[in-house]
Structure formats: C-alpha cells, structure tokens
N, C-alpha and C positions, 0 to 999 in steps of 0.2 A: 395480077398485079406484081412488080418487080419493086423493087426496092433496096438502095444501096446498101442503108446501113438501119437495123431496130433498134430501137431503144425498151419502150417501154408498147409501143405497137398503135400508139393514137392515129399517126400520120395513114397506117395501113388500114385503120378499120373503119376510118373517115372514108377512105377512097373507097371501099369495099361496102359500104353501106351507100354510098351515092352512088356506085353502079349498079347495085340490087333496087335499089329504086327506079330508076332509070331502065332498066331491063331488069323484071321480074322474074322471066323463066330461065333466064342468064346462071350457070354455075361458072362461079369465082372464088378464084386460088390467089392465094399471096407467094411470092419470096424473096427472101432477103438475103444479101450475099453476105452480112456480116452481123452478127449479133453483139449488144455491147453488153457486159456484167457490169453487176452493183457491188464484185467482192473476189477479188483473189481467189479464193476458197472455193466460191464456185468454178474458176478453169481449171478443168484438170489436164488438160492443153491448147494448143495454141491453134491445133485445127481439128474441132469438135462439130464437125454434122449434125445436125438433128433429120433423121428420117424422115422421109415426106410421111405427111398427115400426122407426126407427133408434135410440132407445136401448136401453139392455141394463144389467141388474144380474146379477152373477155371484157364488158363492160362492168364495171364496178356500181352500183350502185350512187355513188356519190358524183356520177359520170369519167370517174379517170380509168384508164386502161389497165389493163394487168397480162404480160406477156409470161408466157411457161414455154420452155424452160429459156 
C-alpha cells in the first residue's frame, strides 16, 4: 500500500485489513511519503525517515488508530 500523506494510520489499516481479507496468504506493506505531527516538539526536522519496519499502526481498543512514530 502507498499512501500520500498519514495521519493518524485509519485510512492505511482499513486498506490493509480489506486486502488480508481478500488474500489471506498475501504479505502486505504500507508507505507513506509524508507523516503529519500532533506537536512541534516532536520534529526534530523537516526531513525525518522512519526506517523501514520501524513504524507501526495499531488498533486501539475503542476502534481508533494509533500511528508510532
């Protein structure tokens, strides 16, 4: 899965769970070319990578998303 811009990761985990459904034995990646912050404080600049396989979108309990980092 590609995707322009994350927020919070809803849009990505929706897609990635309707395709593991749809194809079970399927291995599916996400990326995104642009991450958005909740806080100044968190960029420590203005072009910050995340190494493949360090981020992570997780389902919360209360169903909303939670994207790291």
């Amino acid at each position: 899965m590609v995707d322009d811009v994350i927020t919070s990761g809803a849009t990505l985990h929706a897609c990635v769970r309707r395709l593991a459904e749809a194809f079970p034995l399927a291995e599916v990646a996400a990326f995104a070319v642009v991450r958005t912050i909740t806080g100044a404080a968190q960029l420590s600049k203005a072009f910050d990578p995340v190494p493949e396989g360090r981020g992570h979108i997780v389902l919360n309990a209360d169903g909303g998303t939670q994207r790291t980092p």
